[in-house]
mmCIF entry with sequence, helices, sheets and N, C-alpha, C, O atoms, coordinates in Angstrom:
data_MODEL
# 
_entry.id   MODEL 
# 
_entity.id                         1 
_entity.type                       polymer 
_entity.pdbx_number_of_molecules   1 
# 
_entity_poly.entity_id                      1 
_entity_poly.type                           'polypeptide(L)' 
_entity_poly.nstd_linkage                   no 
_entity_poly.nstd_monomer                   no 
_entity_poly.pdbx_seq_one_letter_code       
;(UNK)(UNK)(UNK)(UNK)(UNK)(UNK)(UNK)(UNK)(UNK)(UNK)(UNK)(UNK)(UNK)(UNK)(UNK)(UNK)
(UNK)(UNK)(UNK)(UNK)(UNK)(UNK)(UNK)(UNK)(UNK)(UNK)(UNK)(UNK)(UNK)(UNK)(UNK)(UNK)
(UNK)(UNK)(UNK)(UNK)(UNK)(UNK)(UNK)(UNK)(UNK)(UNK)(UNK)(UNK)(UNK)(UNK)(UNK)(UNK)
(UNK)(UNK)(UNK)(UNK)
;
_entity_poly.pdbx_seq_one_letter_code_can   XXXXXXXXXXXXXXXXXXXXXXXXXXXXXXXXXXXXXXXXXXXXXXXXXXXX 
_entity_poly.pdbx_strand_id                 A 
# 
loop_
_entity_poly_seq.entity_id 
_entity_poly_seq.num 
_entity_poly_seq.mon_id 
_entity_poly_seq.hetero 
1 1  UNK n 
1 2  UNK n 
1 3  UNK n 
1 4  UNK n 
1 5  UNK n 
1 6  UNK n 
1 7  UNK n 
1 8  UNK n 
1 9  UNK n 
1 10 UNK n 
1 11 UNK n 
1 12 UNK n 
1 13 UNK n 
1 14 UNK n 
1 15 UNK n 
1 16 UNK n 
1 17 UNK n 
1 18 UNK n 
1 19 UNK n 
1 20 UNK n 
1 21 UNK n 
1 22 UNK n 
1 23 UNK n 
1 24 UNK n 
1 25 UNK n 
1 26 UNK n 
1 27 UNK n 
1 28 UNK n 
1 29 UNK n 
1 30 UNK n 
1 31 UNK n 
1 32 UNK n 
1 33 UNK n 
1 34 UNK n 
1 35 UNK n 
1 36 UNK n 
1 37 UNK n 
1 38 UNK n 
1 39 UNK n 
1 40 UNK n 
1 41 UNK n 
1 42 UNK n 
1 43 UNK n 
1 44 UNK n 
1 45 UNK n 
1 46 UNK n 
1 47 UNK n 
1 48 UNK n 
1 49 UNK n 
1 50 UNK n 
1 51 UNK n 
1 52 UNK n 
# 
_struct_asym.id          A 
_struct_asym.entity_id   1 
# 
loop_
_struct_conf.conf_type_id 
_struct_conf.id 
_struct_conf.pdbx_PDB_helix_id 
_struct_conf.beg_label_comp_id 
_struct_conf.beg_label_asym_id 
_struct_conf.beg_label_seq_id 
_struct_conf.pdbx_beg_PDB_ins_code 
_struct_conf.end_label_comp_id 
_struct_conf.end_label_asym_id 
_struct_conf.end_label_seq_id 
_struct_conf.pdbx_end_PDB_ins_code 
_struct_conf.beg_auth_comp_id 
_struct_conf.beg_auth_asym_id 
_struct_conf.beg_auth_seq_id 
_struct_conf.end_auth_comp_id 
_struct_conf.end_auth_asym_id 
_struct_conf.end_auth_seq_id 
_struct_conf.pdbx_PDB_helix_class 
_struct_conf.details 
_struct_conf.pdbx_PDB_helix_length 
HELX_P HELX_P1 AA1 UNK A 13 ? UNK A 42 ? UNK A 13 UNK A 42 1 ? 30 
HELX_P HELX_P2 AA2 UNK A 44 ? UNK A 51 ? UNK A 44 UNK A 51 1 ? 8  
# 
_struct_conf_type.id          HELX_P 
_struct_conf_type.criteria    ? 
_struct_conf_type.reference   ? 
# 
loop_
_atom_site.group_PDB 
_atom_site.id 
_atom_site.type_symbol 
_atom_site.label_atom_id 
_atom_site.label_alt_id 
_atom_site.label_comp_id 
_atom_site.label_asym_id 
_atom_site.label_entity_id 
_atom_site.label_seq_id 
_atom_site.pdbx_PDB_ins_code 
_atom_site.Cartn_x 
_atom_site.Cartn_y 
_atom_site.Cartn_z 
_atom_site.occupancy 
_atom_site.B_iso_or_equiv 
_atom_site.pdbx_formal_charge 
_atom_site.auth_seq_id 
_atom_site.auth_comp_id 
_atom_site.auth_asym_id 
_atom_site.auth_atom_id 
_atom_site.pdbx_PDB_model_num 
ATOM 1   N N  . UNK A 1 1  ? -18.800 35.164  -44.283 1.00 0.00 ? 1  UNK A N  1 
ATOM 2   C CA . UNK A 1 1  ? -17.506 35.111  -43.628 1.00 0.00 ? 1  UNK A CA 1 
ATOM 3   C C  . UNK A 1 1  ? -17.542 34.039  -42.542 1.00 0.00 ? 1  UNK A C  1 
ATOM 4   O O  . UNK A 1 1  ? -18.235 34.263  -41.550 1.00 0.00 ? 1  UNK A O  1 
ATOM 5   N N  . UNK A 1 2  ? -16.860 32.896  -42.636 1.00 0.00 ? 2  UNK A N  1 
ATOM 6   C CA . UNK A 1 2  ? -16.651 31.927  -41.785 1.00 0.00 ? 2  UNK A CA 1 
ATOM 7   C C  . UNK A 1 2  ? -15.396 32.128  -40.902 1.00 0.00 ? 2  UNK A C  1 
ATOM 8   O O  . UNK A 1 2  ? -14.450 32.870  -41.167 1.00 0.00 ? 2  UNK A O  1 
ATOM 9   N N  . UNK A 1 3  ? -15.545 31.325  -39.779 1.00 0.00 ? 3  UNK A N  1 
ATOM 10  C CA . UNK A 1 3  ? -14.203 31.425  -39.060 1.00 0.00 ? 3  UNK A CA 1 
ATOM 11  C C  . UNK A 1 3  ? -13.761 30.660  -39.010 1.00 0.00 ? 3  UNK A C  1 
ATOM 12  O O  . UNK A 1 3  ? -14.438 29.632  -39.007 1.00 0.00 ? 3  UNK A O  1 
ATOM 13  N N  . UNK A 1 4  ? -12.373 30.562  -38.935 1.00 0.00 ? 4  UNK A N  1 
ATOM 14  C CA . UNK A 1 4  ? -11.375 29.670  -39.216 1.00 0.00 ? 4  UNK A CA 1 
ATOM 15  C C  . UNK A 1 4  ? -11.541 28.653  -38.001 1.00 0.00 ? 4  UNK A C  1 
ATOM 16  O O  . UNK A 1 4  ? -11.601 29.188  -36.894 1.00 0.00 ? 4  UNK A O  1 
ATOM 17  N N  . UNK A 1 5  ? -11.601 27.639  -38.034 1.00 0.00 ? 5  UNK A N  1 
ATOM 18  C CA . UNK A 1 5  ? -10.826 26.843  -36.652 1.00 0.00 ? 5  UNK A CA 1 
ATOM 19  C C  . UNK A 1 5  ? -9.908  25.902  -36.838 1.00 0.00 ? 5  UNK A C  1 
ATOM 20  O O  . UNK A 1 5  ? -9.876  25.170  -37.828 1.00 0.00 ? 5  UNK A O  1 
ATOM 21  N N  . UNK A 1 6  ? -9.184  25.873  -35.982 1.00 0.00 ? 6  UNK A N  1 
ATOM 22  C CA . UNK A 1 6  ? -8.011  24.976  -36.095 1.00 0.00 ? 6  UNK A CA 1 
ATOM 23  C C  . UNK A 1 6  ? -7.403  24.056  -34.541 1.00 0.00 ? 6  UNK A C  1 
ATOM 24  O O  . UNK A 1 6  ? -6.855  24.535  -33.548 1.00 0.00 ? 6  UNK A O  1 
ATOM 25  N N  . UNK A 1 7  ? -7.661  23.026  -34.757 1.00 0.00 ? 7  UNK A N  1 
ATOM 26  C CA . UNK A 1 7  ? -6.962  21.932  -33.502 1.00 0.00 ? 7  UNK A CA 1 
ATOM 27  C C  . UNK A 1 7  ? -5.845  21.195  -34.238 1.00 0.00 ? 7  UNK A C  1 
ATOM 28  O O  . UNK A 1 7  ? -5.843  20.650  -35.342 1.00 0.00 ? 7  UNK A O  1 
ATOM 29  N N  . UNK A 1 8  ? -4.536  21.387  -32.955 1.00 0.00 ? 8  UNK A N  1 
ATOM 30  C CA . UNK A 1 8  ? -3.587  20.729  -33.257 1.00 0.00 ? 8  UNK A CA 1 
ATOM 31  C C  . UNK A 1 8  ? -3.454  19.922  -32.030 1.00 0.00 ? 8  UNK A C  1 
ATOM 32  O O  . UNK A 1 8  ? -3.389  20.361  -30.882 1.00 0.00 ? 8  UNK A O  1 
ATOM 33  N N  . UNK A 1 9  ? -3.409  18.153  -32.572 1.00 0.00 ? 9  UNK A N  1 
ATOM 34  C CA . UNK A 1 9  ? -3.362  17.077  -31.533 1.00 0.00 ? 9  UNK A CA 1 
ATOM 35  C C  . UNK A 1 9  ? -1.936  16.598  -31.642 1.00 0.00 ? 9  UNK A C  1 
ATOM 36  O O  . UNK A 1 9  ? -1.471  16.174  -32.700 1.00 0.00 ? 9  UNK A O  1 
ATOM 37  N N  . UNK A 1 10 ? -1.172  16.688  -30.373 1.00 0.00 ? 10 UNK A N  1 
ATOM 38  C CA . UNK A 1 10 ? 0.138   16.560  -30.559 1.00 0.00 ? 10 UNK A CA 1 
ATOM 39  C C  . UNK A 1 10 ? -0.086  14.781  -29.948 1.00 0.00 ? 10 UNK A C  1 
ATOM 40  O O  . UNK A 1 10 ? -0.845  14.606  -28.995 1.00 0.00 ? 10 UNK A O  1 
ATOM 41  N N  . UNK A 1 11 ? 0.797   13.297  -30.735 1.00 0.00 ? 11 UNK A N  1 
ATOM 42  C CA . UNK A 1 11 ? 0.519   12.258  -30.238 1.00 0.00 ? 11 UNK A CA 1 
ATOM 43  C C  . UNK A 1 11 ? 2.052   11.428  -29.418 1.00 0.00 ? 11 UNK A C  1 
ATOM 44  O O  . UNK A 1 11 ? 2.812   10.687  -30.042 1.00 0.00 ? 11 UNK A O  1 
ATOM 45  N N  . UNK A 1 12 ? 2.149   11.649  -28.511 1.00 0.00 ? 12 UNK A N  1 
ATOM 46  C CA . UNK A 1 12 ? 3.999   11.446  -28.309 1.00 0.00 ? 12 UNK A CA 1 
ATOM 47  C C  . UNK A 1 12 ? 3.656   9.805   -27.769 1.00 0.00 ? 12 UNK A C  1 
ATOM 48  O O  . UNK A 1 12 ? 3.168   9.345   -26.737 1.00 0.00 ? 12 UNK A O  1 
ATOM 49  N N  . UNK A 1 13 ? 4.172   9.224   -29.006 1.00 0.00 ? 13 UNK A N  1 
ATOM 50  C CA . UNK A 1 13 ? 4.233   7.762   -29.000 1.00 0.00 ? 13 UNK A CA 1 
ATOM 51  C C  . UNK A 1 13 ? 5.350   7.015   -28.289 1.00 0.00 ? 13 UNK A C  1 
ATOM 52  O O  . UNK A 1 13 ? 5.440   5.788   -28.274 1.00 0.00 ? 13 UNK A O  1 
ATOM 53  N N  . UNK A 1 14 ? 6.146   7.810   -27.732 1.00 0.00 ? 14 UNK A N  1 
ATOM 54  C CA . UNK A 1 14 ? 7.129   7.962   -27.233 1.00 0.00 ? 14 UNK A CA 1 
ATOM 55  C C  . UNK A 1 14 ? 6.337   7.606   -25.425 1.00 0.00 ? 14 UNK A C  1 
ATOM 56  O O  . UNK A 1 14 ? 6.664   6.518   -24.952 1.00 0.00 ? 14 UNK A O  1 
ATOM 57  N N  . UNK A 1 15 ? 5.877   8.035   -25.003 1.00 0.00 ? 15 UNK A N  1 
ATOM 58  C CA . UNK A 1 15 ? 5.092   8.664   -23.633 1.00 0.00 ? 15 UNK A CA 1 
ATOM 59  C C  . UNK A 1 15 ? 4.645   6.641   -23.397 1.00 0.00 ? 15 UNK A C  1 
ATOM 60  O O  . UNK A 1 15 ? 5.014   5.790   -22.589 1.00 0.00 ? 15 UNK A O  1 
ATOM 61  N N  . UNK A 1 16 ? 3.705   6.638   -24.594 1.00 0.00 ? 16 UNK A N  1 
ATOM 62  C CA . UNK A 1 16 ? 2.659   5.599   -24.496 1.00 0.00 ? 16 UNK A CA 1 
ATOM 63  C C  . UNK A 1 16 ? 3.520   4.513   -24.512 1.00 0.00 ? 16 UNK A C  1 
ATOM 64  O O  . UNK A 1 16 ? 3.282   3.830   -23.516 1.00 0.00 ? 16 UNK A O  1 
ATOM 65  N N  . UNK A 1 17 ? 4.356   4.067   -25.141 1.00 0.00 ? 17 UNK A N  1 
ATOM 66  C CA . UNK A 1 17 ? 5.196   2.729   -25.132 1.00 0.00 ? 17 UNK A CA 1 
ATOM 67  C C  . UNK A 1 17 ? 5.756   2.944   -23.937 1.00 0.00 ? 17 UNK A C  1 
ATOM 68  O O  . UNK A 1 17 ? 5.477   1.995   -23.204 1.00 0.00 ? 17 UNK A O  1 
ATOM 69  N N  . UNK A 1 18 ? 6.718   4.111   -23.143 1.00 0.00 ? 18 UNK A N  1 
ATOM 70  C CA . UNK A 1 18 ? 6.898   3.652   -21.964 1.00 0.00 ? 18 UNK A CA 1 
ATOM 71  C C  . UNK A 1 18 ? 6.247   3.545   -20.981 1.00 0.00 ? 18 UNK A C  1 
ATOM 72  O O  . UNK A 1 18 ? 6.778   3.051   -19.986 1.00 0.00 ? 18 UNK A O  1 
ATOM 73  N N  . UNK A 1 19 ? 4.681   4.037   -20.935 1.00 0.00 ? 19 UNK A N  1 
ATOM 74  C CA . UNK A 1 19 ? 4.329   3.588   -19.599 1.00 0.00 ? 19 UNK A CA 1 
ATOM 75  C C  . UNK A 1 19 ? 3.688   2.307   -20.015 1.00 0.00 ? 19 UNK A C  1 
ATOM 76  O O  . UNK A 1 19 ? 3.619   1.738   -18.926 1.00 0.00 ? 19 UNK A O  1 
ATOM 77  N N  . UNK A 1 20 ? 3.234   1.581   -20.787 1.00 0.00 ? 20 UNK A N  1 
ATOM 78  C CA . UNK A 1 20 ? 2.593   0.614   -21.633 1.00 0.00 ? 20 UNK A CA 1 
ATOM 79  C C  . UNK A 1 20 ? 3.768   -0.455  -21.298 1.00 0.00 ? 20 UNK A C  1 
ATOM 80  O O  . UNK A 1 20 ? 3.421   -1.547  -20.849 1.00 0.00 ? 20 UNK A O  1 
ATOM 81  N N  . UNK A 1 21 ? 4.943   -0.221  -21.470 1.00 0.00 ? 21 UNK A N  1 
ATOM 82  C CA . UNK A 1 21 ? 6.038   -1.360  -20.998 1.00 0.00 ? 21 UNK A CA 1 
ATOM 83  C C  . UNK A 1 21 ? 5.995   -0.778  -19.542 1.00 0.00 ? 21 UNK A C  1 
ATOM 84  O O  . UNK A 1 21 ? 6.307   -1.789  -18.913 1.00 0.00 ? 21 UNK A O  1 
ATOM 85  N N  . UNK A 1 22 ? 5.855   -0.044  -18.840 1.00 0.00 ? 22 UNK A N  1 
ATOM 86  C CA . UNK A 1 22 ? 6.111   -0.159  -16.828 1.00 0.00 ? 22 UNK A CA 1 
ATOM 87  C C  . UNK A 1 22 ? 4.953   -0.987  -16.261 1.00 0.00 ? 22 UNK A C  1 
ATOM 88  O O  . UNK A 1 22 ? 4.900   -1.595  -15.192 1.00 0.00 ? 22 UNK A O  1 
ATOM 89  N N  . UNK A 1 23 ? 4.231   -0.892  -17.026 1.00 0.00 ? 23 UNK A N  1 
ATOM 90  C CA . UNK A 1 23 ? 2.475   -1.419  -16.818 1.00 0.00 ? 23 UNK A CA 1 
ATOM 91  C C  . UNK A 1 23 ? 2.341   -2.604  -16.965 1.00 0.00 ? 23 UNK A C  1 
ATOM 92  O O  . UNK A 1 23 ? 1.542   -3.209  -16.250 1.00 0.00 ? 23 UNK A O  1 
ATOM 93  N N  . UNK A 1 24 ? 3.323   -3.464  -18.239 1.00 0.00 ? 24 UNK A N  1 
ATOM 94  C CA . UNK A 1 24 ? 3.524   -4.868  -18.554 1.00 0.00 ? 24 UNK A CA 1 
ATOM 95  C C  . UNK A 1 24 ? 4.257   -5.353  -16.990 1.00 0.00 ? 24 UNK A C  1 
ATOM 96  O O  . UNK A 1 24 ? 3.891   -6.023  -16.024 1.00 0.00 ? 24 UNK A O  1 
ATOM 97  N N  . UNK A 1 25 ? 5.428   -4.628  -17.367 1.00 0.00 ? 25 UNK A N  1 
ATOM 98  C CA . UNK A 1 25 ? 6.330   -4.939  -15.867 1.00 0.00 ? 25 UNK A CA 1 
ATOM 99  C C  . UNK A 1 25 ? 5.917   -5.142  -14.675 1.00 0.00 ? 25 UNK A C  1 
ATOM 100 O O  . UNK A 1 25 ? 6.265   -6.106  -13.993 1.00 0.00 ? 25 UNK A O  1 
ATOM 101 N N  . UNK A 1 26 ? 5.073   -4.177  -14.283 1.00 0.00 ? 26 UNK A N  1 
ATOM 102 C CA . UNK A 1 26 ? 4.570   -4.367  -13.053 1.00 0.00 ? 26 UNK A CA 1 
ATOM 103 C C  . UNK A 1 26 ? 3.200   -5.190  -13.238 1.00 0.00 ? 26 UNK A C  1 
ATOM 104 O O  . UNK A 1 26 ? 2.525   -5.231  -12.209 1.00 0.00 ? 26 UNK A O  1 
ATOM 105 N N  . UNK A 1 27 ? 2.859   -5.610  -13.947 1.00 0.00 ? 27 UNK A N  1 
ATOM 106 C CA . UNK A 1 27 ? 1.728   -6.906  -14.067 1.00 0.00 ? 27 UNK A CA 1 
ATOM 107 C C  . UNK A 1 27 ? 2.361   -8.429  -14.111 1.00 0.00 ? 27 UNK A C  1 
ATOM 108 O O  . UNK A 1 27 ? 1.790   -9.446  -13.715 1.00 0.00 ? 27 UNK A O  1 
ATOM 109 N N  . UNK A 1 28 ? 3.233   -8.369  -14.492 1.00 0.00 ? 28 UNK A N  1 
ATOM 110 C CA . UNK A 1 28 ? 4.133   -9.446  -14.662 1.00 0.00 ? 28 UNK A CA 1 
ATOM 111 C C  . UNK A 1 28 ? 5.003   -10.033 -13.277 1.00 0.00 ? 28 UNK A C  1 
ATOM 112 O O  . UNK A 1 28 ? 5.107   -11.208 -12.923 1.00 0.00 ? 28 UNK A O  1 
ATOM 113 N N  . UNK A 1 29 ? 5.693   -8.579  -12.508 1.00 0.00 ? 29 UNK A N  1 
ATOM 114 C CA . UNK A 1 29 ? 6.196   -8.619  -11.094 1.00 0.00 ? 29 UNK A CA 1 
ATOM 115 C C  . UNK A 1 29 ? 5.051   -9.145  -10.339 1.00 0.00 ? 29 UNK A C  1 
ATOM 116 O O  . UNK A 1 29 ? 5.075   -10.180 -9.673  1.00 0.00 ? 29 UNK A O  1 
ATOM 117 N N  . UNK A 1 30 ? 3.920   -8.259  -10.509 1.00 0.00 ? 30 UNK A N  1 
ATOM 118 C CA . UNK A 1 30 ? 2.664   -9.061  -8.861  1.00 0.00 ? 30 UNK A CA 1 
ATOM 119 C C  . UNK A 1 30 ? 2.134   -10.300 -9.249  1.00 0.00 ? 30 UNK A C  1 
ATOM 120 O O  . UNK A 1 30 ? 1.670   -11.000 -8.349  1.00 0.00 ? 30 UNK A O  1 
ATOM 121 N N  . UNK A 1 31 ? 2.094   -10.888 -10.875 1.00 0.00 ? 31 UNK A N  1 
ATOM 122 C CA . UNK A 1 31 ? 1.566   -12.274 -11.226 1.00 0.00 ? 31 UNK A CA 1 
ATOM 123 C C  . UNK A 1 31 ? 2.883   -13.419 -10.498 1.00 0.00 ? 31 UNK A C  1 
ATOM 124 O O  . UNK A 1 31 ? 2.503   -14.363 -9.805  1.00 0.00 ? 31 UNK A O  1 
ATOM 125 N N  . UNK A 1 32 ? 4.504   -13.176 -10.772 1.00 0.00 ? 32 UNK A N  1 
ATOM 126 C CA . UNK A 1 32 ? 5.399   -13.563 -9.812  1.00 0.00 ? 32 UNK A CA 1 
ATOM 127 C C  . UNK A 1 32 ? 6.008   -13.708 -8.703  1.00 0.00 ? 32 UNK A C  1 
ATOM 128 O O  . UNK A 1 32 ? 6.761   -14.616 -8.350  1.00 0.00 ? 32 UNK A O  1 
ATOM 129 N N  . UNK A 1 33 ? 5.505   -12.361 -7.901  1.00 0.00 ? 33 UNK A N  1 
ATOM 130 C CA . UNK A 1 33 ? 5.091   -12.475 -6.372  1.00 0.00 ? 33 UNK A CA 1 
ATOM 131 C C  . UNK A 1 33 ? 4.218   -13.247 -5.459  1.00 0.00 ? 33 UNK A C  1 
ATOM 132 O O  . UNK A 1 33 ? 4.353   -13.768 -4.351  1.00 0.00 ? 33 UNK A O  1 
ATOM 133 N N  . UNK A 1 34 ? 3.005   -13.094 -6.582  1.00 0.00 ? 34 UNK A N  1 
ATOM 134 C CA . UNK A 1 34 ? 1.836   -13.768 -5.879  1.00 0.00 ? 34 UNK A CA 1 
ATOM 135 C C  . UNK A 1 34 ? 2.208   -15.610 -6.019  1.00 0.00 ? 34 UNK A C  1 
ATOM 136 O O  . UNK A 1 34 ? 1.773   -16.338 -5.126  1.00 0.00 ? 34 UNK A O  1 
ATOM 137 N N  . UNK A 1 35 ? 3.005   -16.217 -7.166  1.00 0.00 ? 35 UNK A N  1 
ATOM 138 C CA . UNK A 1 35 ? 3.214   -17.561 -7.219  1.00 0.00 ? 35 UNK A CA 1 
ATOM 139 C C  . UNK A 1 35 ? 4.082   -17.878 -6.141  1.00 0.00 ? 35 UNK A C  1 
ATOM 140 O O  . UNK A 1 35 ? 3.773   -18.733 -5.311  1.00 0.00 ? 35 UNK A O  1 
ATOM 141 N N  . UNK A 1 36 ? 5.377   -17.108 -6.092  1.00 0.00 ? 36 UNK A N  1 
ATOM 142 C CA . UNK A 1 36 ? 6.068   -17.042 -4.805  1.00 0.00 ? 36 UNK A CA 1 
ATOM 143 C C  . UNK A 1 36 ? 5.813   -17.520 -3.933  1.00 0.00 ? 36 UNK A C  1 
ATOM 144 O O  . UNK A 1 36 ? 6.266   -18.583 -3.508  1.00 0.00 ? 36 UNK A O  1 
ATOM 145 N N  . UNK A 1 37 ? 4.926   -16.752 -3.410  1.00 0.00 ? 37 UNK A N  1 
ATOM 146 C CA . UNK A 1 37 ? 4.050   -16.373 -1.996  1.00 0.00 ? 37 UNK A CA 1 
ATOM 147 C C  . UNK A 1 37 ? 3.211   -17.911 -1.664  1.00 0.00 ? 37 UNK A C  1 
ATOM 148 O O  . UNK A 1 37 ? 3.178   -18.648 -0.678  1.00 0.00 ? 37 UNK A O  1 
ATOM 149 N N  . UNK A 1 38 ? 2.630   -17.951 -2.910  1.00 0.00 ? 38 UNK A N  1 
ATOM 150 C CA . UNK A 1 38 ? 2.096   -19.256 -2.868  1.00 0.00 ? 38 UNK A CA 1 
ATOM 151 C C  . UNK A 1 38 ? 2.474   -20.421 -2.427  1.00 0.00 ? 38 UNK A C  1 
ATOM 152 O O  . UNK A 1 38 ? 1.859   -21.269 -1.781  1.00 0.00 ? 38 UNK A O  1 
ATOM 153 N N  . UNK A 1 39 ? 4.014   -20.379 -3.011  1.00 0.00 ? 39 UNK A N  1 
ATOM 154 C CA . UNK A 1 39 ? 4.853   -21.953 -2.916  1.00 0.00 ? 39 UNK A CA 1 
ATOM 155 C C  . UNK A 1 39 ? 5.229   -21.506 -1.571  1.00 0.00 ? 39 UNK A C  1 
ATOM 156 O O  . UNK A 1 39 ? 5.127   -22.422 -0.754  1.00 0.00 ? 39 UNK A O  1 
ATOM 157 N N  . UNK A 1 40 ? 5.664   -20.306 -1.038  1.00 0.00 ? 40 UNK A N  1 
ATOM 158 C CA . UNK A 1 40 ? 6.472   -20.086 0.185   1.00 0.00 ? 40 UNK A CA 1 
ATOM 159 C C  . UNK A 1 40 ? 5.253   -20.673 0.923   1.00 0.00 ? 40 UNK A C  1 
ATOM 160 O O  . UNK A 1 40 ? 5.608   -21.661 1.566   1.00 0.00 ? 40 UNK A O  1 
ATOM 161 N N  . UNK A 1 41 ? 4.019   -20.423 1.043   1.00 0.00 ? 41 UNK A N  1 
ATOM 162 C CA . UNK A 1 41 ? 2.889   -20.640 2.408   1.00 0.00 ? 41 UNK A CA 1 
ATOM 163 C C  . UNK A 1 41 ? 3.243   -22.308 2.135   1.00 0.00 ? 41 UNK A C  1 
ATOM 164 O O  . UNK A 1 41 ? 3.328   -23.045 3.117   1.00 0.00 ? 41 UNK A O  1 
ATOM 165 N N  . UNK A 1 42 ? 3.403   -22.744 1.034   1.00 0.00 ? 42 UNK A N  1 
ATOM 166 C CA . UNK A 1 42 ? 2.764   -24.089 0.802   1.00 0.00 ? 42 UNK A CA 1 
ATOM 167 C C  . UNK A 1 42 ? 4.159   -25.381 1.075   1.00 0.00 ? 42 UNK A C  1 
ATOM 168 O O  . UNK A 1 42 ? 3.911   -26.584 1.157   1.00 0.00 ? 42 UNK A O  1 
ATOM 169 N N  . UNK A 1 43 ? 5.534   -24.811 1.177   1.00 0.00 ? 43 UNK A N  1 
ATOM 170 C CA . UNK A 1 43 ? 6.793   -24.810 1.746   1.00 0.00 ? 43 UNK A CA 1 
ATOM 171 C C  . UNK A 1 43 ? 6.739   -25.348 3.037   1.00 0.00 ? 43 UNK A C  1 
ATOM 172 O O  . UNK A 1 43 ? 6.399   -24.735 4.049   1.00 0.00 ? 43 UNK A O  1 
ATOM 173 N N  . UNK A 1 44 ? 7.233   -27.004 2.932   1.00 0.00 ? 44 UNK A N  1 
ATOM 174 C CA . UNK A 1 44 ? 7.799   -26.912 4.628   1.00 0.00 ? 44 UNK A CA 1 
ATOM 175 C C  . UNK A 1 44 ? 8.076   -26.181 5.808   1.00 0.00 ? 44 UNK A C  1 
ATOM 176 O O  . UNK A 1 44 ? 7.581   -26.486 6.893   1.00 0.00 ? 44 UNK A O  1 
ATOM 177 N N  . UNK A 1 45 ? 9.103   -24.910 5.586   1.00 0.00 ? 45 UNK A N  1 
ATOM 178 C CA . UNK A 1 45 ? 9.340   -24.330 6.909   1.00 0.00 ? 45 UNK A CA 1 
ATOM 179 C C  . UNK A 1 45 ? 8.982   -23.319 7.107   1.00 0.00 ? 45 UNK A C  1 
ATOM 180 O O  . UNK A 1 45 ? 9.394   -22.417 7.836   1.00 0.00 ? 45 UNK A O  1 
ATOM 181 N N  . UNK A 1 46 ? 7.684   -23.471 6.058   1.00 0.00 ? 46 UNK A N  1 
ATOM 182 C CA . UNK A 1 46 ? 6.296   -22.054 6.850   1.00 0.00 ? 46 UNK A CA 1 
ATOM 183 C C  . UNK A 1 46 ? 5.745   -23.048 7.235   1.00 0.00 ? 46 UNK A C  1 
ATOM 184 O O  . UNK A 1 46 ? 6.048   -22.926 8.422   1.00 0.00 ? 46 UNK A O  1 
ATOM 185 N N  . UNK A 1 47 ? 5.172   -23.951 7.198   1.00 0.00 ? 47 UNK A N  1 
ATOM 186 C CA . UNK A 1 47 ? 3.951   -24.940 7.537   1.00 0.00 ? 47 UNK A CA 1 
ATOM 187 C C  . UNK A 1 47 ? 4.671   -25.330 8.660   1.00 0.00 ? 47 UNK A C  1 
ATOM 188 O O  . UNK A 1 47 ? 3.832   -25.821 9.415   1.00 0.00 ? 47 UNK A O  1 
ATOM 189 N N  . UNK A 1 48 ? 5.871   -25.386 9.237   1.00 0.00 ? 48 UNK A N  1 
ATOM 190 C CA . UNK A 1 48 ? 6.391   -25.650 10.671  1.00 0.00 ? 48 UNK A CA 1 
ATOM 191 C C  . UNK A 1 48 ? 6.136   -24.950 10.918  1.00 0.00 ? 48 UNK A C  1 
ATOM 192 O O  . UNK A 1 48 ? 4.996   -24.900 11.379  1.00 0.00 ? 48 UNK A O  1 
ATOM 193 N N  . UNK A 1 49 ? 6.857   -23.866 10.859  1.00 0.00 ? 49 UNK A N  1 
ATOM 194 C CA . UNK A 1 49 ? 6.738   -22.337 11.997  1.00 0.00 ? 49 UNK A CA 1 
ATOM 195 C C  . UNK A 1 49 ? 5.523   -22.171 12.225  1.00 0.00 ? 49 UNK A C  1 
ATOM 196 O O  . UNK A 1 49 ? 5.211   -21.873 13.378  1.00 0.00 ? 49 UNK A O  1 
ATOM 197 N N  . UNK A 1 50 ? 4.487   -22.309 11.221  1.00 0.00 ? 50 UNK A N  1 
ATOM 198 C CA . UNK A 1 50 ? 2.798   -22.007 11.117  1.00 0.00 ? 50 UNK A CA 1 
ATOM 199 C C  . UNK A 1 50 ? 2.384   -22.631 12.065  1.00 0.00 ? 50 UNK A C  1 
ATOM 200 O O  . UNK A 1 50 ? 1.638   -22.067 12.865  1.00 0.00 ? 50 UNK A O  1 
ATOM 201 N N  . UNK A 1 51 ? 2.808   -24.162 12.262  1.00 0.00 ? 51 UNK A N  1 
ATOM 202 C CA . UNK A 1 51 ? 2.175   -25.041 12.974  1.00 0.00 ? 51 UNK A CA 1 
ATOM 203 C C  . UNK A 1 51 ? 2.850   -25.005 14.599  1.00 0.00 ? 51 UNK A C  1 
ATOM 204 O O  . UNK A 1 51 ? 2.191   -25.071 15.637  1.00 0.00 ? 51 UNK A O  1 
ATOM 205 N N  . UNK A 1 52 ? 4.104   -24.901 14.503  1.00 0.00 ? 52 UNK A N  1 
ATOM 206 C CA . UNK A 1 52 ? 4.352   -25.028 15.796  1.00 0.00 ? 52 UNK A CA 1 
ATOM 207 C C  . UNK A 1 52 ? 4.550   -23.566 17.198  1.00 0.00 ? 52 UNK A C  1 
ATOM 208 O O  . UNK A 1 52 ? 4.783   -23.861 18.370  1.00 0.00 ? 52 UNK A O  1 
# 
């Protein structure tokens, strides 16, 4: 007499594509912030204010 076992793996593909696209998004937002940021330091009227 064996015993039965049984696993049920529920997969909600649903779940994974949206945080998988918030995750793109927000990798994409701080790679465009950070260029921003870049040109702003590297911008005339930070390099005044900086300097004077």
């Amino acid at each position: 007499m064996g015993k039965k076992t049984e696993i049920n793996i529920d997969i909600n593909v649903t779940k994974i594509v949206k945080y998988a696209c918030a995750a793109g998004i927000v990798i994409v937002a701080v790679v465009f912030a950070e260029k921003a940021f870049k040109e702003f330091v590297k911008s005339p009227c930070c390099t005044n204010k900086c300097t004077n």
